[in-house]
ROMARDREN-8740 format. One record per residue (C-alpha): residue number from 1; residue in three letters; x, y negated, z. Coordinates in nm, 3 decimals, padded with zeros to 5 digits. Layout:
BEGIN
{i: NUM&aa: ALA&east: X&north: Y&up: Z}
...
//
This chain:
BEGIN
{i: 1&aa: UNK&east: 17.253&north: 12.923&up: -03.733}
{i: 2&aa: UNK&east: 16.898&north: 12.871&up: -03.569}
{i: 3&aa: UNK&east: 16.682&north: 12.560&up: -03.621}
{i: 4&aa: UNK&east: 16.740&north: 12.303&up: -03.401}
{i: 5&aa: UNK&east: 16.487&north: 12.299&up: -03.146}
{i: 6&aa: UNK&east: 16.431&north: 11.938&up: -03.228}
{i: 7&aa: UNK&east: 16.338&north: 11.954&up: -03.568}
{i: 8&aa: UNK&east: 16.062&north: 12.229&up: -03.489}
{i: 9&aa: UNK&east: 15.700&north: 12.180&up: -03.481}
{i: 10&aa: UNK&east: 15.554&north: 12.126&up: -03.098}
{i: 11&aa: UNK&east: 15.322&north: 12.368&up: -03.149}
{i: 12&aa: UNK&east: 15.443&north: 12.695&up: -03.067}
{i: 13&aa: UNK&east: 15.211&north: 12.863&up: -03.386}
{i: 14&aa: UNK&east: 15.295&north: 12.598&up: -03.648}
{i: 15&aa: UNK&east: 15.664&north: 12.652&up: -03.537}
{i: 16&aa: UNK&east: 15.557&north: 13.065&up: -03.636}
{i: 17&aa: UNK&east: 15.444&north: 12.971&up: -03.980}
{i: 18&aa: UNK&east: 15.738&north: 12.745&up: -04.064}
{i: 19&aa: UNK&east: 15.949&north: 13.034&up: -04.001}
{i: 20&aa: UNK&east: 15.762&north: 13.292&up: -04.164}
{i: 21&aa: UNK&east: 15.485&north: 13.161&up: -04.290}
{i: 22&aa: UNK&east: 15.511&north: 13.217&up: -04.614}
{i: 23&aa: UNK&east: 15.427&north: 13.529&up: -04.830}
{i: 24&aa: UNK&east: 15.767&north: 13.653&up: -04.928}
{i: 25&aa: UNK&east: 15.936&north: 13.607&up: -04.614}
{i: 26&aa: UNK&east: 15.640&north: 13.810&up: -04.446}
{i: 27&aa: UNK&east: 15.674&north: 14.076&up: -04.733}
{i: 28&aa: UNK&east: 16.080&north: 14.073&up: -04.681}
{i: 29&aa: UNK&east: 16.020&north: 14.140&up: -04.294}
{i: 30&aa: UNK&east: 15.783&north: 14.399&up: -04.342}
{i: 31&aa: UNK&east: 16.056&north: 14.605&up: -04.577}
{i: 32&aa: UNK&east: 16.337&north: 14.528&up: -04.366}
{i: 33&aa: UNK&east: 16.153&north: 14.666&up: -04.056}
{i: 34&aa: UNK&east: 16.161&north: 15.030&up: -04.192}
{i: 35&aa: UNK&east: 16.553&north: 14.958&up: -04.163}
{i: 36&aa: UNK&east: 16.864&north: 14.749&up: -04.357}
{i: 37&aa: UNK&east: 16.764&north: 14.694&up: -04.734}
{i: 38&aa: UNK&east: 16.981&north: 14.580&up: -05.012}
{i: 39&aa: UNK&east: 16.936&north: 14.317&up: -05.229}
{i: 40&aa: UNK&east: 16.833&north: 14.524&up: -05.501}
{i: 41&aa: UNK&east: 16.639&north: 14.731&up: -05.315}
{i: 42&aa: UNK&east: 16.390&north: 14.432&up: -05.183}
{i: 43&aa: UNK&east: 16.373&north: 14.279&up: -05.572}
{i: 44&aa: UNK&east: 16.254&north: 14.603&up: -05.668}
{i: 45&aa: UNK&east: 15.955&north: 14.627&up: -05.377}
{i: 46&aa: UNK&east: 15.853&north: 14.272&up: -05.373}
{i: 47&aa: UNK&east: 15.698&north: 14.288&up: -05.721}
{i: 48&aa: UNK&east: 15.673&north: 13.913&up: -05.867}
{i: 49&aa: UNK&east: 15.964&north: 13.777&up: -05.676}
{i: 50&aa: UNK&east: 16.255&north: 13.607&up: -05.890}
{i: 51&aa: UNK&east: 16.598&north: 13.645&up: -05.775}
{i: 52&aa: UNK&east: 16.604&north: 13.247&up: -05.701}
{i: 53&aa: UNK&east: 16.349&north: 13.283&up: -05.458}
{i: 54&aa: UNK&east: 16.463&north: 13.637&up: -05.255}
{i: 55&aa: UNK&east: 16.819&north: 13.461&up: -05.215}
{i: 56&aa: UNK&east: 16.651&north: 13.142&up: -05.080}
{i: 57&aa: UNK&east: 16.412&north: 13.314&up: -04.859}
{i: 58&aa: UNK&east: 16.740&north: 13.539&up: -04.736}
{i: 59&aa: UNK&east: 16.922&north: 13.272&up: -04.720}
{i: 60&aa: UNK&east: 16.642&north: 13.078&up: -04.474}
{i: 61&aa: UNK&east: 16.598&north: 13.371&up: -04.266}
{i: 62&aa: UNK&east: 16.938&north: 13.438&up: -04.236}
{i: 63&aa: UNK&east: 16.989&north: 13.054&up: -04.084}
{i: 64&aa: UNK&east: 16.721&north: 13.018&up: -03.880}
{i: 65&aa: UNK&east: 16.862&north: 13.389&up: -03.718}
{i: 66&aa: UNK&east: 16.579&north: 13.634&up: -03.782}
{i: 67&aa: UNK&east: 16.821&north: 13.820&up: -04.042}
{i: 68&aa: UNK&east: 17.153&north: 13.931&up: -04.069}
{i: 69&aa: UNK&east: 17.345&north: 13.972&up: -04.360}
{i: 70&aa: UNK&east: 17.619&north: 14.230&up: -04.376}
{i: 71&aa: UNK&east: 17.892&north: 14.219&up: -04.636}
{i: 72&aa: UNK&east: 18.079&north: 14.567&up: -04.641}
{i: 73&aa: UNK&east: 18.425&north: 14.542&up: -04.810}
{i: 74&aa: UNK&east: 18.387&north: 14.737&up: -05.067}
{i: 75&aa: UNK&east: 18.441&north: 14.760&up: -05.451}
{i: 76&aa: UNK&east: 18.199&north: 14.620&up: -05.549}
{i: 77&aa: UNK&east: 18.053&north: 14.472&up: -05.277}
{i: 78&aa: UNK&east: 17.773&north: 14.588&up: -05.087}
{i: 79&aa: UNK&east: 17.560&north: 14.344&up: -04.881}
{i: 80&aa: UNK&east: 17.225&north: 14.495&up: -04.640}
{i: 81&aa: UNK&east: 17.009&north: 14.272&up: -04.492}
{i: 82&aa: UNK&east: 16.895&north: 14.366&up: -04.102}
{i: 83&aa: UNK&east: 16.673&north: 14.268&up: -03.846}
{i: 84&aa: UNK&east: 16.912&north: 14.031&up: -03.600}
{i: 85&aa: UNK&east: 16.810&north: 14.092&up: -03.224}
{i: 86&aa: UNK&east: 16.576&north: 13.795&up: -03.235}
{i: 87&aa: UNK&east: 16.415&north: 13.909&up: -03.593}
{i: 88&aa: UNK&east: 16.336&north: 14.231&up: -03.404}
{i: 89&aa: UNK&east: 16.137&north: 13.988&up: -03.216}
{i: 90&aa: UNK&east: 15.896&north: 14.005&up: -03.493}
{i: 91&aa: UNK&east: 15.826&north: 14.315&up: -03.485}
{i: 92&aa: UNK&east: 15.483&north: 14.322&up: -03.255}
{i: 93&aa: UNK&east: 15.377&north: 14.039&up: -03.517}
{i: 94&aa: UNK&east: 15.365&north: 14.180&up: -03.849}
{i: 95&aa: UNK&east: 15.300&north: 14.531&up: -03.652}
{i: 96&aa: UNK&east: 14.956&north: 14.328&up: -03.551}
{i: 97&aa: UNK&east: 14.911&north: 14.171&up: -03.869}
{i: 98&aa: UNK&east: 14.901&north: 14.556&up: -04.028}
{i: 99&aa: UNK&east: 14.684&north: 14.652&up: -03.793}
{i: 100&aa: UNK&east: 14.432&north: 14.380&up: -03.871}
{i: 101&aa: UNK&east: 14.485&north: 14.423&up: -04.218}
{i: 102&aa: UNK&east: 14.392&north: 14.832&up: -04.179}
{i: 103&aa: UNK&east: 14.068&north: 14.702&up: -03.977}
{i: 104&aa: UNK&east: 13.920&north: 14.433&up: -04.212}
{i: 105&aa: UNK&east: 14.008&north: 14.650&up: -04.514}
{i: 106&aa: UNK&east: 13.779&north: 14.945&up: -04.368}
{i: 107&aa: UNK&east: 13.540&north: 14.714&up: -04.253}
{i: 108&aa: UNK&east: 13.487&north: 14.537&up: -04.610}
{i: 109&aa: UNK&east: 13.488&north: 14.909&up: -04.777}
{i: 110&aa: UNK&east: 13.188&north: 14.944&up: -04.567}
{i: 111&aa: UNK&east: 13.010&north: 14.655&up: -04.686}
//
């Protein structure tokens, strides 16, 4: 389920950050662009983050349609975690955000 358009921020930016804006969900978007991850799989690379907090994040970006969660019937269970069409949306984003990272890192090494 997305947000409802009326509950979102006017500004097109601030309606960016209240979707992604915070540090896990932009860490959990950067692993799940290399492909589906597991649950156990994104705990592991997102050093720090309690299990509370990945399965509310998931569960956030799941709703508000930038993720989708995939429950294979299996024994036991296995659940991945995908890019949905519009998450792939994001892709040019945190693609940028690398690429600014890779240029202000360099530039304070030179300093």
């Amino acid at each position: 389920m997305i947000a409802k358009k009326d509950l979102l921020p006017l500004c097109p930016v601030a309606t960016t950050v209240d979707l992604i804006g915070n540090k896990w969900k932009l860490l959990i978007l950067r692993d799940i662009l290399t492909g589906p991850k597991r649950f156990g799989e994104l705990r592991k690379s997102l050093e720090g983050i309690s299990q509370k907090v990945l399965t509310d994040n998931l569960r956030s970006m799941e709703q508000d349609g930038i993720l989708v969660r995939t429950v294979y019937p299996e024994v036991p269970p296995r659940v991945e975690y995908s890019l949905s069409e519009l998450g792939e949306t994001m892709r040019p984003i945190i693609s940028a955000m690398e690429s600014w990272g890779k240029e202000y890192k360099a530039i304070v090494a030179k300093v």
